[in-house]
PyMOL Python script that loads the backbone (N, CA, C, O; Angstrom):
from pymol import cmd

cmd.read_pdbstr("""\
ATOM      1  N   UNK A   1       0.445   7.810 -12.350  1.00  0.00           N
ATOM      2  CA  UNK A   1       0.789   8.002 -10.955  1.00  0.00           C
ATOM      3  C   UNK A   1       0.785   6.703 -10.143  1.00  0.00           C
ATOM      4  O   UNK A   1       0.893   6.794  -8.920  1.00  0.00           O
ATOM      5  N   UNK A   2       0.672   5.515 -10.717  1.00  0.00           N
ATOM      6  CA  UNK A   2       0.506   4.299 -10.103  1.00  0.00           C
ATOM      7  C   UNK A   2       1.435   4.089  -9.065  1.00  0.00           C
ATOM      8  O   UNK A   2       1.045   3.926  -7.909  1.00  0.00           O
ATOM      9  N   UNK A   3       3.028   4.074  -9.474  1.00  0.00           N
ATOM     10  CA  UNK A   3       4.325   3.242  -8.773  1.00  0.00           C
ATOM     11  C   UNK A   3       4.375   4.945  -8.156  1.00  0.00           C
ATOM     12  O   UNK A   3       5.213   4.923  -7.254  1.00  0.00           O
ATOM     13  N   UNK A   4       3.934   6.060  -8.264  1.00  0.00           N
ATOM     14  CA  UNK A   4       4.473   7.259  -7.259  1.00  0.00           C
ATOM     15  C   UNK A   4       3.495   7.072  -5.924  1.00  0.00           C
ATOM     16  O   UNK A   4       3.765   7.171  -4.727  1.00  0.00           O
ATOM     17  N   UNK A   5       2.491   6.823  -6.477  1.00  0.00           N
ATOM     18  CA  UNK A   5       1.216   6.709  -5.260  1.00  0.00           C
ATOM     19  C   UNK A   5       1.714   4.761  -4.606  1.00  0.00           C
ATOM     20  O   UNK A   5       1.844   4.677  -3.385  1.00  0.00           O
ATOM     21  N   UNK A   6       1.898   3.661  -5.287  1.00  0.00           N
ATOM     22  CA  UNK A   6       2.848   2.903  -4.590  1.00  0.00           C
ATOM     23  C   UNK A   6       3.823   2.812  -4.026  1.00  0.00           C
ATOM     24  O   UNK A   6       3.928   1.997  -3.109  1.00  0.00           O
ATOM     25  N   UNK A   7       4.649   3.465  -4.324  1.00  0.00           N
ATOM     26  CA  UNK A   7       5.949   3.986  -3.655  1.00  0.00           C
ATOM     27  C   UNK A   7       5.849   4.722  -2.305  1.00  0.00           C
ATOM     28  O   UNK A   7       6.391   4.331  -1.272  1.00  0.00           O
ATOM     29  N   UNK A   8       5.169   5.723  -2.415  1.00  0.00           N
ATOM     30  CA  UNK A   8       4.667   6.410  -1.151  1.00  0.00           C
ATOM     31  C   UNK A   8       4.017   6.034  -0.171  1.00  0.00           C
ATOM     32  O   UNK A   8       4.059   6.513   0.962  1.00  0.00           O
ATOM     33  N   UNK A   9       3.203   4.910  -0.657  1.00  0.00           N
ATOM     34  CA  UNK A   9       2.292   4.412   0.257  1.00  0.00           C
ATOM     35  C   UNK A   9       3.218   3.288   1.623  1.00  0.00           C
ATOM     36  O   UNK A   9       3.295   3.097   2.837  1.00  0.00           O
ATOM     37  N   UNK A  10       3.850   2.746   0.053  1.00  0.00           N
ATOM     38  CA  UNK A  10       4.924   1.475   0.789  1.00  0.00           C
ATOM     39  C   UNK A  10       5.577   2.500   1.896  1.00  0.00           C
ATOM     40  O   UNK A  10       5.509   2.273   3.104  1.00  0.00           O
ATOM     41  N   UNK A  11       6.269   3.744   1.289  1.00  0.00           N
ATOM     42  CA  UNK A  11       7.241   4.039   2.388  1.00  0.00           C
ATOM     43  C   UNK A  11       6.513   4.824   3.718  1.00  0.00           C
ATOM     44  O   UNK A  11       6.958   4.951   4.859  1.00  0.00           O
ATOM     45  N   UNK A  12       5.500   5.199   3.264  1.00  0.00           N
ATOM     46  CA  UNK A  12       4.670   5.648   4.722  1.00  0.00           C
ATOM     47  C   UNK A  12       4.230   4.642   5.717  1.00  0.00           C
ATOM     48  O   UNK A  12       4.236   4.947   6.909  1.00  0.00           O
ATOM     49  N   UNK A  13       3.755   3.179   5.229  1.00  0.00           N
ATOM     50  CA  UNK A  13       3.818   2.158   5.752  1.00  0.00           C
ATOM     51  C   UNK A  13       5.138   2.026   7.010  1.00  0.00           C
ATOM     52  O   UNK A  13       5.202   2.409   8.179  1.00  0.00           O
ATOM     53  N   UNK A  14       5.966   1.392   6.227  1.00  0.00           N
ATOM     54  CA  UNK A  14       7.361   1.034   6.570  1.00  0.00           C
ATOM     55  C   UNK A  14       7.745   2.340   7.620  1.00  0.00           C
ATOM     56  O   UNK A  14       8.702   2.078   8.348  1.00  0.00           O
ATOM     57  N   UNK A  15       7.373   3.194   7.741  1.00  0.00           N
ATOM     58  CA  UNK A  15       7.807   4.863   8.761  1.00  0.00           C
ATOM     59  C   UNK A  15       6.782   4.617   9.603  1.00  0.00           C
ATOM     60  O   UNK A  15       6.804   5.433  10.524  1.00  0.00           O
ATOM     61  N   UNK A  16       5.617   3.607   9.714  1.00  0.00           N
ATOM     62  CA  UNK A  16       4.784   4.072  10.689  1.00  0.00           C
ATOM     63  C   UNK A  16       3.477   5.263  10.945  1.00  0.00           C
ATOM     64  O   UNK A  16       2.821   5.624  11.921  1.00  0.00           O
ATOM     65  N   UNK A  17       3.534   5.675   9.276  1.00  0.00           N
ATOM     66  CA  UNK A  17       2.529   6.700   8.797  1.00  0.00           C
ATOM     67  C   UNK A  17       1.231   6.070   8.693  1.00  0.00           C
ATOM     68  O   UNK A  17       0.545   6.778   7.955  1.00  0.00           O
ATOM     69  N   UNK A  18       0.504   4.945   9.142  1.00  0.00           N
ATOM     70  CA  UNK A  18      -0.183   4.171   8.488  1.00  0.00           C
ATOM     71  C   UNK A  18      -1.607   4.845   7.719  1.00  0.00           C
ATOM     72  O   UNK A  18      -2.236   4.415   6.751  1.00  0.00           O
ATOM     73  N   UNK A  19      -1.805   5.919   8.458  1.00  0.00           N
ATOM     74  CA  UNK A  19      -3.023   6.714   8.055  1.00  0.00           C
ATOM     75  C   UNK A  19      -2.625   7.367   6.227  1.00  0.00           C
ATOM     76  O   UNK A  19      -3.204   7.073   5.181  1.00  0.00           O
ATOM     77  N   UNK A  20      -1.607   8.175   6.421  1.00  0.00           N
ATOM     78  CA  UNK A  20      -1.005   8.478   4.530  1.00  0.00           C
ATOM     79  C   UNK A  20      -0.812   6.903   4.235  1.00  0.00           C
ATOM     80  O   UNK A  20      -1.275   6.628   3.128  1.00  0.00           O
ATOM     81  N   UNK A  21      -0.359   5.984   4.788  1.00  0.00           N
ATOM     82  CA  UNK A  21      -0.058   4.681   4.528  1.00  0.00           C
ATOM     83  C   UNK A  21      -1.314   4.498   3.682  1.00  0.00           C
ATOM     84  O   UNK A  21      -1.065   4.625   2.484  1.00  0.00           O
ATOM     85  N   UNK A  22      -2.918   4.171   4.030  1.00  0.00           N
ATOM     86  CA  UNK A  22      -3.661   3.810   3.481  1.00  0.00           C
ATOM     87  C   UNK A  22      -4.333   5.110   2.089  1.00  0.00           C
ATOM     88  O   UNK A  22      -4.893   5.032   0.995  1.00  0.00           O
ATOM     89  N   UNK A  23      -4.040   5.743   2.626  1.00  0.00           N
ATOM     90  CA  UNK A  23      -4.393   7.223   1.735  1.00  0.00           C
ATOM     91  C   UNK A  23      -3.597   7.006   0.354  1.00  0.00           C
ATOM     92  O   UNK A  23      -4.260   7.282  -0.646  1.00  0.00           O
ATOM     93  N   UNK A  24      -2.408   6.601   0.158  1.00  0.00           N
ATOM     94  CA  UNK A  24      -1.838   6.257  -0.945  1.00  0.00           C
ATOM     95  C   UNK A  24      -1.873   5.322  -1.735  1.00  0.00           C
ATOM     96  O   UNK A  24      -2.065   5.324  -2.951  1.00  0.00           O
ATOM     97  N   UNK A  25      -1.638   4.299  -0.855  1.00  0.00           N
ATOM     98  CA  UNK A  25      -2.534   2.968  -1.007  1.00  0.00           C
ATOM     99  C   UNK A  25      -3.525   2.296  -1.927  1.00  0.00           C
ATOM    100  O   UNK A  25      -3.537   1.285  -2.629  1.00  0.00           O
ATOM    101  N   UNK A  26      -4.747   3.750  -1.489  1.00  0.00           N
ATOM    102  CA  UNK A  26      -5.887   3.500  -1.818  1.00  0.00           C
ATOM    103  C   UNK A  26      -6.049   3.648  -3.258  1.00  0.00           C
ATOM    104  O   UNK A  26      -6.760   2.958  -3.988  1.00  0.00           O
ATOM    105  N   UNK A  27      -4.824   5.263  -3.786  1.00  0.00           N
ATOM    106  CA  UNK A  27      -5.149   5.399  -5.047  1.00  0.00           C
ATOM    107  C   UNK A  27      -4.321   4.854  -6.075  1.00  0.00           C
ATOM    108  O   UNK A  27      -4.243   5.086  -7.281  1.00  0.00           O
ATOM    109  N   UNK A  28      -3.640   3.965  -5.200  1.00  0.00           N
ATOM    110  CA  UNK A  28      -3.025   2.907  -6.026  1.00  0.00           C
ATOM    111  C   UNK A  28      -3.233   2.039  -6.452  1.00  0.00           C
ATOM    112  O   UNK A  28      -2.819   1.671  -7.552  1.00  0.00           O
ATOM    113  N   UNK A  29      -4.107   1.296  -5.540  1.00  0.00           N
ATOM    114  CA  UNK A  29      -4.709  -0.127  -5.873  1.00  0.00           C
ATOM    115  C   UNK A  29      -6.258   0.844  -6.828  1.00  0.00           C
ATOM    116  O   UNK A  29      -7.015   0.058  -7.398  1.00  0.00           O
ATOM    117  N   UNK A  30      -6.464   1.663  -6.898  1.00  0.00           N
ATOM    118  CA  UNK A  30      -7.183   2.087  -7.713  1.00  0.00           C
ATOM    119  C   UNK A  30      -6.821   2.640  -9.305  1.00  0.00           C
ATOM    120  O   UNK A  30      -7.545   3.171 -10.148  1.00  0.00           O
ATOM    121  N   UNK A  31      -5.888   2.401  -9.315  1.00  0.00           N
ATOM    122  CA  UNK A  31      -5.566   2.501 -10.833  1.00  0.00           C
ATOM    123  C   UNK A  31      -5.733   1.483 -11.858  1.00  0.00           C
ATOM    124  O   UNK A  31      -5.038   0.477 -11.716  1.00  0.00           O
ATOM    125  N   UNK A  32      -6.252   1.519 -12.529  1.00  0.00           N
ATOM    126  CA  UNK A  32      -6.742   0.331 -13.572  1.00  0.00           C
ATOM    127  C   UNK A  32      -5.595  -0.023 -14.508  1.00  0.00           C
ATOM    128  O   UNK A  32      -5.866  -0.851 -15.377  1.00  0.00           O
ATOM    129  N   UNK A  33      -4.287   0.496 -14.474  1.00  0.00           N
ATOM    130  CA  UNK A  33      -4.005   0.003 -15.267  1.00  0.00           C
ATOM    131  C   UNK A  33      -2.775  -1.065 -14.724  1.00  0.00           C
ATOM    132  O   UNK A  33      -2.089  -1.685 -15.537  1.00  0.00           O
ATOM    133  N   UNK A  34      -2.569  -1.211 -13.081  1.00  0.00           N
ATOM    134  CA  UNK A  34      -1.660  -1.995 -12.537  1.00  0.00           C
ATOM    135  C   UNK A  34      -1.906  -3.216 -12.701  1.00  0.00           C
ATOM    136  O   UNK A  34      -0.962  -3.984 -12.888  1.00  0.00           O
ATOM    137  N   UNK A  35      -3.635  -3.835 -12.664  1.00  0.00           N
ATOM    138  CA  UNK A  35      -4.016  -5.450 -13.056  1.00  0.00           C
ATOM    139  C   UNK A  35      -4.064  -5.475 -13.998  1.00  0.00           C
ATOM    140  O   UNK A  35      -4.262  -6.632 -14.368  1.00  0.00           O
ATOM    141  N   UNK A  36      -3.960  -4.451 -15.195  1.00  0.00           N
ATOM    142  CA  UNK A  36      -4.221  -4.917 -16.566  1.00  0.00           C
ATOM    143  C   UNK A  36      -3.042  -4.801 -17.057  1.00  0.00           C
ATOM    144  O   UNK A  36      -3.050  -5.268 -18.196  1.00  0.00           O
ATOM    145  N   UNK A  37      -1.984  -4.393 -16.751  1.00  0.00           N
ATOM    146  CA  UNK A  37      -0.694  -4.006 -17.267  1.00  0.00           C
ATOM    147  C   UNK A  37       0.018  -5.609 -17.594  1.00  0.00           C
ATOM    148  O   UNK A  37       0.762  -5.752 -18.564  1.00  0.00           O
ATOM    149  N   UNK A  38      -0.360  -6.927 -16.529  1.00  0.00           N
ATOM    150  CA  UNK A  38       0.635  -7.545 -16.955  1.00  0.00           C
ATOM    151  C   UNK A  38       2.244  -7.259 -16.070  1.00  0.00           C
ATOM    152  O   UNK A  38       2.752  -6.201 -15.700  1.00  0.00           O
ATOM    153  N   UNK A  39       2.698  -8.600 -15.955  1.00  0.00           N
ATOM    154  CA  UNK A  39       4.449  -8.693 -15.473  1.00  0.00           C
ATOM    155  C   UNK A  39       4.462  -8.263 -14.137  1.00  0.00           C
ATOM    156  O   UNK A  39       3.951  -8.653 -13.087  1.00  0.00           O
ATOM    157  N   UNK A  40       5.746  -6.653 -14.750  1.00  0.00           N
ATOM    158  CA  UNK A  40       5.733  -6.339 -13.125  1.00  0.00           C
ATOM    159  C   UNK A  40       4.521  -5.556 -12.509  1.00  0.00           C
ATOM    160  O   UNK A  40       4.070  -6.011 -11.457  1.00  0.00           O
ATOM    161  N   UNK A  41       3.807  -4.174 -13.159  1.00  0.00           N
ATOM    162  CA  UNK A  41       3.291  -3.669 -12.939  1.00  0.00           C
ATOM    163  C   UNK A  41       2.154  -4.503 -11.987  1.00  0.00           C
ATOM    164  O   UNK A  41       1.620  -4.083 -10.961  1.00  0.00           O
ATOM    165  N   UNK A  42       1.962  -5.764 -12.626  1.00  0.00           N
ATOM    166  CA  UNK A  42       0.630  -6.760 -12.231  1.00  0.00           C
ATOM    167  C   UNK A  42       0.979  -7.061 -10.512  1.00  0.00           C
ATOM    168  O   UNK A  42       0.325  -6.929  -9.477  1.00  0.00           O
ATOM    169  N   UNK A  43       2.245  -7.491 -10.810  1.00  0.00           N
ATOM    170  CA  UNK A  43       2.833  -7.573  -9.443  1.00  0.00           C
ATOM    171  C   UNK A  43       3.290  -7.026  -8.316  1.00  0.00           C
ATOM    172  O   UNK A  43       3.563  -7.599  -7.261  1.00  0.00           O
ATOM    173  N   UNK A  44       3.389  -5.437  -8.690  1.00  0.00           N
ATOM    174  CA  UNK A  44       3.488  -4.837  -7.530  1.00  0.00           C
ATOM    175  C   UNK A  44       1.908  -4.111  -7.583  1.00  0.00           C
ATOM    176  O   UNK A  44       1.658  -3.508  -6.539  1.00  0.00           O
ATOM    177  N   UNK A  45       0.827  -4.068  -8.597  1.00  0.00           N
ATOM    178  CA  UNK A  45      -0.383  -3.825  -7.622  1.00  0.00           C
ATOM    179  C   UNK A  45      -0.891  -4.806  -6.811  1.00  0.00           C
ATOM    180  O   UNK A  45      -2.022  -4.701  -6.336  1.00  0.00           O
ATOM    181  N   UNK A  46      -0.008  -5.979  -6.547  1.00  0.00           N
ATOM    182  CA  UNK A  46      -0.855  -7.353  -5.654  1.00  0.00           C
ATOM    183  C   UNK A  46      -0.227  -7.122  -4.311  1.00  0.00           C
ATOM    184  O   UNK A  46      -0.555  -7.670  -3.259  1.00  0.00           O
ATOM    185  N   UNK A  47       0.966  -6.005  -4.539  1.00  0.00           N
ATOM    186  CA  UNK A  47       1.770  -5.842  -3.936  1.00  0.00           C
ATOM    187  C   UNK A  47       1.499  -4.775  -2.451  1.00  0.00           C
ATOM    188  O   UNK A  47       1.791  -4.881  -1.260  1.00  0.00           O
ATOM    189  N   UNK A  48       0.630  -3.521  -3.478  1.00  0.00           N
ATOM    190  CA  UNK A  48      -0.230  -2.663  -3.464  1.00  0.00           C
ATOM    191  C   UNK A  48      -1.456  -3.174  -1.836  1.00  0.00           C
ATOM    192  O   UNK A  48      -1.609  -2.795  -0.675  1.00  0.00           O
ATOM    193  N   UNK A  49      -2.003  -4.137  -2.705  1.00  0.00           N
ATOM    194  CA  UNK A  49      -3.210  -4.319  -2.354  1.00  0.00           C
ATOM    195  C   UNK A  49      -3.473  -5.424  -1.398  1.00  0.00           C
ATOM    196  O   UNK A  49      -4.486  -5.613  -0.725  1.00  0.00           O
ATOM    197  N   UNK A  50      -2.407  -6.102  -1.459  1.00  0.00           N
ATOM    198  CA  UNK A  50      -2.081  -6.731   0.413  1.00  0.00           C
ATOM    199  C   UNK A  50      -1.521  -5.750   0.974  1.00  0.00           C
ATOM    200  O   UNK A  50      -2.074  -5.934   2.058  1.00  0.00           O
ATOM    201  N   UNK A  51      -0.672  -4.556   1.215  1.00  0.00           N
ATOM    202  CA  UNK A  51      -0.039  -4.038   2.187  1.00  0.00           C
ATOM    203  C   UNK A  51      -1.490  -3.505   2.578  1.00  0.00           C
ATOM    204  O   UNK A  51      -2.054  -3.865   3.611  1.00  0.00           O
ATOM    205  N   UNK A  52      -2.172  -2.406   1.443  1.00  0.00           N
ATOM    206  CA  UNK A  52      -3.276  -1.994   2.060  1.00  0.00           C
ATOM    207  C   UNK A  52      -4.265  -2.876   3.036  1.00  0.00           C
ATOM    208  O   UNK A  52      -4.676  -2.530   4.143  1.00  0.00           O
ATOM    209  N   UNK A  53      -4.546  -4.129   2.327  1.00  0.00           N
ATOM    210  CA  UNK A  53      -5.035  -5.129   3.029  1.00  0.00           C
ATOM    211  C   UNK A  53      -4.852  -5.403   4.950  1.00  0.00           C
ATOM    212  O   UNK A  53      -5.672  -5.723   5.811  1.00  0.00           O
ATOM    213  N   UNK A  54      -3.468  -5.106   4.994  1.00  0.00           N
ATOM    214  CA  UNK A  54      -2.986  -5.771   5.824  1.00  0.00           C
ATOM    215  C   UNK A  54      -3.457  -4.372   7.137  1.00  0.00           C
ATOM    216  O   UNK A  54      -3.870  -4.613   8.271  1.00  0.00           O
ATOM    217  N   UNK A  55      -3.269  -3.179   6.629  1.00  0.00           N
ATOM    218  CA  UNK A  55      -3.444  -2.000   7.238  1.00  0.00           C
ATOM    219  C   UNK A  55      -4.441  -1.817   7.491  1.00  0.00           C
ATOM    220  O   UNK A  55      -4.772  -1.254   8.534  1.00  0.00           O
ATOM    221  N   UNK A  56      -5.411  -2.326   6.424  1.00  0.00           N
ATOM    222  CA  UNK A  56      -7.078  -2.398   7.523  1.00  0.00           C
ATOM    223  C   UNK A  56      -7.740  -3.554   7.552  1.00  0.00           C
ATOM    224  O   UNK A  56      -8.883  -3.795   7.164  1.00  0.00           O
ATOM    225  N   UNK A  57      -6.785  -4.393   8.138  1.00  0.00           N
ATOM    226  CA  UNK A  57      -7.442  -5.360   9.108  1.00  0.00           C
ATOM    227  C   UNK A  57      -8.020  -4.855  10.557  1.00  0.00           C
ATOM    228  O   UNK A  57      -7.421  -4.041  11.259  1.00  0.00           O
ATOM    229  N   UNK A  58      -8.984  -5.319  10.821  1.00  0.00           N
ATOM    230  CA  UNK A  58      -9.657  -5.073  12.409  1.00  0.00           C
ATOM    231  C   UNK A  58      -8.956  -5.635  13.107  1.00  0.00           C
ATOM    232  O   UNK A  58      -8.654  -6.827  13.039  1.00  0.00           O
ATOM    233  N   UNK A  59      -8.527  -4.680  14.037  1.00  0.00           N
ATOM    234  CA  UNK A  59      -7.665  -4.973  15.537  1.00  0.00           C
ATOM    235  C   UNK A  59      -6.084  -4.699  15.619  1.00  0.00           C
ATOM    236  O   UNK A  59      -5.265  -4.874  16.521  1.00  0.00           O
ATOM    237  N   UNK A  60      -5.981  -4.160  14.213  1.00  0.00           N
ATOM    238  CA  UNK A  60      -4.382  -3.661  13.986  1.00  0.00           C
ATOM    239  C   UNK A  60      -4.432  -2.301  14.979  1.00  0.00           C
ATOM    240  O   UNK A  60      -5.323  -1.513  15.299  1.00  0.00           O
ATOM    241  N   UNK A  61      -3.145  -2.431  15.265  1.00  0.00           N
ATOM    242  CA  UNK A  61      -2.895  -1.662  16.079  1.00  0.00           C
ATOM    243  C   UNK A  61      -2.090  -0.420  15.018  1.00  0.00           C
ATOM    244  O   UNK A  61      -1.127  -0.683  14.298  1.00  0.00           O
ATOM    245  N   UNK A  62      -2.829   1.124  15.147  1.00  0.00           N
ATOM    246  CA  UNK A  62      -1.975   1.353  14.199  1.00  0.00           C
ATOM    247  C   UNK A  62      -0.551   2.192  14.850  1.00  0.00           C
ATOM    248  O   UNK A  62       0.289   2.498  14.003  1.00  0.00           O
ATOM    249  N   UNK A  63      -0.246   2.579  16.341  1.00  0.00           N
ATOM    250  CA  UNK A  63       1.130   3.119  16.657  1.00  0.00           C
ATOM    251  C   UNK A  63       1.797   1.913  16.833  1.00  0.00           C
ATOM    252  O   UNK A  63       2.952   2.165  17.178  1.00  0.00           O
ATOM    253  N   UNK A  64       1.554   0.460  16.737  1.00  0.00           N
ATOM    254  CA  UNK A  64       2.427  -0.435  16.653  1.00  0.00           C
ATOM    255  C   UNK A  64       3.999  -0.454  15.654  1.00  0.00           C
ATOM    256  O   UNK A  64       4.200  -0.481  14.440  1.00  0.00           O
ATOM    257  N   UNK A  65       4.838  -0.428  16.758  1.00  0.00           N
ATOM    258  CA  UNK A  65       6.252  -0.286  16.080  1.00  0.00           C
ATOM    259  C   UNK A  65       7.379  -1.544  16.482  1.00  0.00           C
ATOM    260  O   UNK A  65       8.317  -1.576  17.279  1.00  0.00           O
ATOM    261  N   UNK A  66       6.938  -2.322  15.745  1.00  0.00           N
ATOM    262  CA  UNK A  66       7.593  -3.574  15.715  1.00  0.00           C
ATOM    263  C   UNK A  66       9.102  -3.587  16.466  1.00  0.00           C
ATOM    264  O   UNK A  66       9.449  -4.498  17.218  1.00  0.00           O
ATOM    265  N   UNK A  67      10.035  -2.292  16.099  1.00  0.00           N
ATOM    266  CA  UNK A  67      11.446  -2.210  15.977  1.00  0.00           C
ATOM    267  C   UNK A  67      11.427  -2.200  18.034  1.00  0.00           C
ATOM    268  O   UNK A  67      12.342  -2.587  18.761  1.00  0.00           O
ATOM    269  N   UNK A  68      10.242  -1.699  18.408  1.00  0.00           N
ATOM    270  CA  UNK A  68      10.309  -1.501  19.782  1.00  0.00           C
ATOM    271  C   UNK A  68      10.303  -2.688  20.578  1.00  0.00           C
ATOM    272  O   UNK A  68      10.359  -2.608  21.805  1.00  0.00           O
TER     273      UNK A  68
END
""", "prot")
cmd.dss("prot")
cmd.show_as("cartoon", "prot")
cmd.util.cbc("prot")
cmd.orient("prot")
């Protein structure tokens, strides 16, 4: 379930969902086998795990909508 729970997470992100944003996120960058996989897999859990990163930083605003 790695790239379904990445996938989802990314696109709840990107919509402004940030709350499912981190909820998906979470059990993504929790899969053991995205850092051990190697290539791409390696690379989109780094991928993973800055977006989450970025979503709980302190002082993010989370109805912030850039496009506005």
């Amino acid at each position: 379930y790695f790239y379904a729970y990445l996938y989802i997470g990314l696109n709840e992100s990107l919509h402004g969902q940030q709350e499912r944003a981190r909820l998906f996120l979470k059990k993504s960058v929790a899969n053991e086998w995205g850092p051990a996989a190697g290539f791409g897999p390696n690379y989109m859990w780094h991928t993973g795990r800055l977006e989450l990163q970025l979503l709980t930083q302190p002082g993010r605003n989370p109805e912030a909508n850039p496009e506005e």
